[in-house]
N, C-alpha and C positions, 0 to 999 in steps of 0.2 A: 173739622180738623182733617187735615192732607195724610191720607194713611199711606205710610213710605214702602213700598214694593221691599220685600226681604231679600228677593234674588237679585237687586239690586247694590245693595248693603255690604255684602262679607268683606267687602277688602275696608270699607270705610272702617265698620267696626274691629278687624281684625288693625289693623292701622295705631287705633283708642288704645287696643288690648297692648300690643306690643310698647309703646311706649311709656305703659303705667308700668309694664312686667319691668321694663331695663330699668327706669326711674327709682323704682323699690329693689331693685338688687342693687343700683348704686348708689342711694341710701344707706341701705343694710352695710355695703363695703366699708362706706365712707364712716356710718356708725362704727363699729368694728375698730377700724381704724383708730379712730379717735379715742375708743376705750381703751388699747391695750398703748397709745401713746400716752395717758393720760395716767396709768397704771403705773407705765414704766417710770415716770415723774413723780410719780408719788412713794416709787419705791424707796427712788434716788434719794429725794428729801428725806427719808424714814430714816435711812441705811448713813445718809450724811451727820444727822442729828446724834443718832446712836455712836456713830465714831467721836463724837463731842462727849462723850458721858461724865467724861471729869469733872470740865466744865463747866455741865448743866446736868450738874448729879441730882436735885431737885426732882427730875424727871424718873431719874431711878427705873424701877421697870415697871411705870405706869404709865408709860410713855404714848402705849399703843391706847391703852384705855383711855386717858385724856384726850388724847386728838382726835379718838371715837366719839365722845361724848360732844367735843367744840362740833363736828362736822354734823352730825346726827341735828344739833341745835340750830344749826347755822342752816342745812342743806335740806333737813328733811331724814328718813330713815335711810337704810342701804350703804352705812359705811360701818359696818362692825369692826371687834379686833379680827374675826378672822377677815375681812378684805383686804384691813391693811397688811397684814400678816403675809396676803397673798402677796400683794403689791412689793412686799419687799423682798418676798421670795423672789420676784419676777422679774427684778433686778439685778440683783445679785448671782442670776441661772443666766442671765442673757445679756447682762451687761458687757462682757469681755465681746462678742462678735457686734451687737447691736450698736454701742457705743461708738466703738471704732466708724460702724459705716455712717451713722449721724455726724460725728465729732467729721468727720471725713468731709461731709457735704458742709458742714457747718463753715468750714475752713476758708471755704471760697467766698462767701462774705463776711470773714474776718469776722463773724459775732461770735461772743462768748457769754452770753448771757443765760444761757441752759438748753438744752434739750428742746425743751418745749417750743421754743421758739421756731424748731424746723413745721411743727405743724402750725403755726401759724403763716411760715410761708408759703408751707403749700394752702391754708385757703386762701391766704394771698393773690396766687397762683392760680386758682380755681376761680376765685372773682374776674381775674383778668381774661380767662378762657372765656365766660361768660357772657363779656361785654362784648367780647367779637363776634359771638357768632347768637341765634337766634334761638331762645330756650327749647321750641319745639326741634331742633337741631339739633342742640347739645344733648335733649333726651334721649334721641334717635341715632345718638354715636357716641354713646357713652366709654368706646372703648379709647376715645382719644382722650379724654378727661380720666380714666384708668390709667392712659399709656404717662399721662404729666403728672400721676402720682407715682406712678412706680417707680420712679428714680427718687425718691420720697422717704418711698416706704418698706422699712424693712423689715413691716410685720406682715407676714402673707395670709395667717391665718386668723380666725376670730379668736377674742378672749376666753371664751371656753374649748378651746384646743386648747392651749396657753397652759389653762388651769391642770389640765392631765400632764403637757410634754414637761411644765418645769418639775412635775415631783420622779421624773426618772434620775436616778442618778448617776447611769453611767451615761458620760459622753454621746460617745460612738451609738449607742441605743438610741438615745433622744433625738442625733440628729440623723437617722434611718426614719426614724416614725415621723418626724416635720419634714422632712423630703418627702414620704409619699403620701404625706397628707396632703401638701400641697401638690405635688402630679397628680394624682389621683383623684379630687378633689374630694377630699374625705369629710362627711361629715362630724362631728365630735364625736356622737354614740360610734359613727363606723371605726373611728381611732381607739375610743374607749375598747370596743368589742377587739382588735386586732393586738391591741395592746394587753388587754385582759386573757388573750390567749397566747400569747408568750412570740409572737409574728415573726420578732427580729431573732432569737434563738431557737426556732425550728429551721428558721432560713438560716444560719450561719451551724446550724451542726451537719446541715447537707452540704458544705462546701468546705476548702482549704481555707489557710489563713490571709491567702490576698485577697480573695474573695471576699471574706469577711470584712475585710478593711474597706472594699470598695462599698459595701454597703449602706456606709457612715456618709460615703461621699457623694454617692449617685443616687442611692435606693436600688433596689429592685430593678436590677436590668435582663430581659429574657435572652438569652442568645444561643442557651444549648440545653441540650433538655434538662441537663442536671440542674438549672435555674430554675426549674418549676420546682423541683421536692421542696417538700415541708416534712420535720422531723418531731410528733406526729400531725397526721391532718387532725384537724380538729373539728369533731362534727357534734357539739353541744347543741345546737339549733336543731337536731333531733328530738330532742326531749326522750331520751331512750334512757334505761335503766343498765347500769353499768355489767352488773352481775345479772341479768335477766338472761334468757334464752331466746333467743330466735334467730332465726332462718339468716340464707344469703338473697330472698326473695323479700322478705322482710324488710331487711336492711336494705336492698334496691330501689323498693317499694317506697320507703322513706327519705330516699335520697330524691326522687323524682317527684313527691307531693312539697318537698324543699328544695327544690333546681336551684332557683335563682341565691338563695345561699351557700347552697354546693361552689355554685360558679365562683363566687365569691373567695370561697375558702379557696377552691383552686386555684385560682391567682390570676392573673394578669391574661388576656388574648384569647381562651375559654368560650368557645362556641361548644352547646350539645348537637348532636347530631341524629343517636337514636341510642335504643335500649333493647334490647334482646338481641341485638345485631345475627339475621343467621345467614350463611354463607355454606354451597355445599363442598365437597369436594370428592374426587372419586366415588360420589353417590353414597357417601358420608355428610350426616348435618353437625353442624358447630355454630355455636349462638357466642357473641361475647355481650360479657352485662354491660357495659355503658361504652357508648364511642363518640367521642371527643373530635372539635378539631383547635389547634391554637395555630391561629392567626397569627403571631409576630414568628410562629418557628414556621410554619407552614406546612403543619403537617400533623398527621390522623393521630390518635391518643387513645388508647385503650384500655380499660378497667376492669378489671377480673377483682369481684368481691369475695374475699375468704374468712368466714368468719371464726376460723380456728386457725391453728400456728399453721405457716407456711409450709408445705414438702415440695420435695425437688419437681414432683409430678407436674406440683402448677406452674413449676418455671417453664417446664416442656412443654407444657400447654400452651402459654403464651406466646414462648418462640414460636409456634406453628404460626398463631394468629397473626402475630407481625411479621414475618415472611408472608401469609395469604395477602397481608394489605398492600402489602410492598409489590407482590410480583403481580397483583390481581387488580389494585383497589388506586393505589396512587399513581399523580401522572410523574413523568419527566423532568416540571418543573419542581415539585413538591419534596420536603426533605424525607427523610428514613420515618418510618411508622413506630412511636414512643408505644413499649406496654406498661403499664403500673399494675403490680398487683397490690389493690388496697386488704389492707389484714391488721388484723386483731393482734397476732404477734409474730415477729420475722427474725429470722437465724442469719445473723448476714456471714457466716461462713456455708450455710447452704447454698446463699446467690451463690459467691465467689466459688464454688468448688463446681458448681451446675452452669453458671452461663461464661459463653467467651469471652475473652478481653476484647472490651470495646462494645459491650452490647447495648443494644436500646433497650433493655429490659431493666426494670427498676423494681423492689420491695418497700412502701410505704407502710408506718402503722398509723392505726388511727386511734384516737379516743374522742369516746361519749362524753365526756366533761373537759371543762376550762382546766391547764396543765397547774403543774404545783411550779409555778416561778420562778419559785428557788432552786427548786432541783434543777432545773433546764437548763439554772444561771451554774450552776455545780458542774453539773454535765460540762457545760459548754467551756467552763475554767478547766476543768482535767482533758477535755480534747485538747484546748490548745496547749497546756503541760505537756502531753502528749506527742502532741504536732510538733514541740520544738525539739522533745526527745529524738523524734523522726531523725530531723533535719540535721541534730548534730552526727548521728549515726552515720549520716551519707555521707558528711562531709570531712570524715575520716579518715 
């Protein structure tokens, strides 16, 4: 047998490799797809049935149990009451936008025969892609066969996102967290885990009220540094003990054997750059604990850890720091030097009495566990009470 030279090979096999990779993620898509179109169809039937119940009183509310049991029979296991349950929750949470864009595309070939029927035209449609062009082709360009679903398809995500976004029930929340699921390309646990830590009202209690709004519409957009705060960070992926004692070296220390979830929590643009940062001046040493850069602002980011309540001291402290990066450390082209003091707990009439209007200096708190909710959902109802209070006052 002819033994095949290996420095010969790497593109052949690299070649193999990439076309199984795109093949199985447009599979996986295509699967996806298919479940939460299929979902959505079975909600519809459920949710149509159910509005008959006059009718077909008969049915009573065994309705879900009986069609469990016919499908279980008929199909095999995997369709309990809680799937259909799900299925008509997933309906009924996403029918008013979803509907609309199918019914919408539906319209141009005048069928009115259900839903379902658009995914048959897209495999329809997928068939015909196929026939034109050469299988090892279509594997190896899978995003054109992507591009002739997505006009298609108005599910972006997999059905277990689904399963998390339809049990939010405010609006404006749900569709903050399916926008950056999708930019982002978030996995479910990563949605589960953002969503579990309260994501959309830490971001919406560090901004005003149009901010807030934009949220719902864009997601998450960086454009000034007040866009990075989170109201608190949340650093549960420590595994640290709430009431415990230790150090700001400690806490350092824990944040750098967890970077890459640090960054995470940090948010969006998030480059490290180093940790004990020291810098002399006048033959004076000064270390800052973590320095940062973000990329979408363009510019250095600094982290002063305090693991007890705030004083005005470390506000002064910081200013130093971001004036040294400013006059020392950043070029010409790069924006103004952000400080964050991360802390345990923060006076925010200390900031505002200690630093100037307009400063890059910020107070963040943080917590060791996942936030309570509700309260943040509290919180976040008395700001905006609050906010409109503002407003009518000004305009007085």
């Amino acid at each position: 047998m002819e033994i095949i030279n290996e420095s010969e090979t790497p593109d052949f096999f690299e070649d193999v490799a990439q076309i199984i990779e795109k093949a199985r993620k447009f599979v996986g898509r295509t699967a996806d797809l298919t479940m939460c179109m299929t979902n959505f169809e079975v909600g519809r039937i459920i949710v149509e049935e159910e509005q008959e119940g006059v009718a077909r009183a008969k049915y009573g509310k065994r309705l879900l149990a009986e069609l469990s049991k016919f499908l279980n029979d008929r199909l095999g296991k995997g369709y309990s009451e809680s799937t259909l349950r799900n299925a008509r929750k997933f309906y009924l949470v996403y029918s008013p936008s979803i509907q609309q864009a199918l019914l919408t595309e539906l319209s141009k070939s005048q069928t009115a025969t259900g839903l379902f029927d658009n995914l048959q035209k897209q495999q329809s449609m997928l068939t015909e892609f196929q026939k034109k062009q050469m299988m090892a082709d279509f594997l190896k360009n899978p995003q054109k066969s992507q591009a002739m679903l997505a006009e298609f398809n108005p599910f972006k995500l997999s059905w277990s996102h689904y399963l998390i976004l339809m049990r939010i029930k405010n609006d404006q929340e749900r569709l903050f967290y399916e926008i950056e699921a999708v930019k982002q390309q978030w996995g479910y646990r990563r949605l589960q885990r953002e969503y579990g830590s309260s994501l959309y009202e830490r971001l919406a209690l560090s901004r005003d009220k149009d901010a807030v709004m934009k949220l719902s519409r864009v997601g998450q957009i960086i454009e000034q540094p007040q866009d990075m705060l989170k109201n608190p960070l949340v650093l549960e992926f420590l595994g640290m003990e709430e009431k415990a004692e230790y150090s700001e070296t400690y806490l350092e220390q824990a944040l750098i054997d967890n970077l890459q979830k640090f960054l995470l929590e940090l948010g969006k643009g998030f480059l490290f750059e180093a940790r004990q940062k020291r810098f002399t001046f006048d033959e004076d040493h000064f270390t800052v604990d973590l320095v940062f850069y973000n990329r979408l602002l363009q510019c250095y980011v600094l982290i002063d850890l305090k693991t007890e309540k705030l004083k005005h001291q470390d506000l002064g402290q910081m200013q130093m720091y971001v004036n040294y990066f400013d006059r020392f450390v950043k070029t010409d082209k790069e924006t103004p030097t952000v400080g964050i003091l991360l802390c345990k707990e923060k006076n925010d009439s200390v900031v505002q009495l200690t630093l100037p209007a307009g400063s890059n200096i910020y107070a963040s708190e943080y917590s060791l566990y996942l936030p309570d909710k509700a309260l943040l959902q509290r919180k976040l109802a008395q700001w905006a009470e609050e906010f409109e209070e503002r407003m009518e006052e000004k305009h007085k």
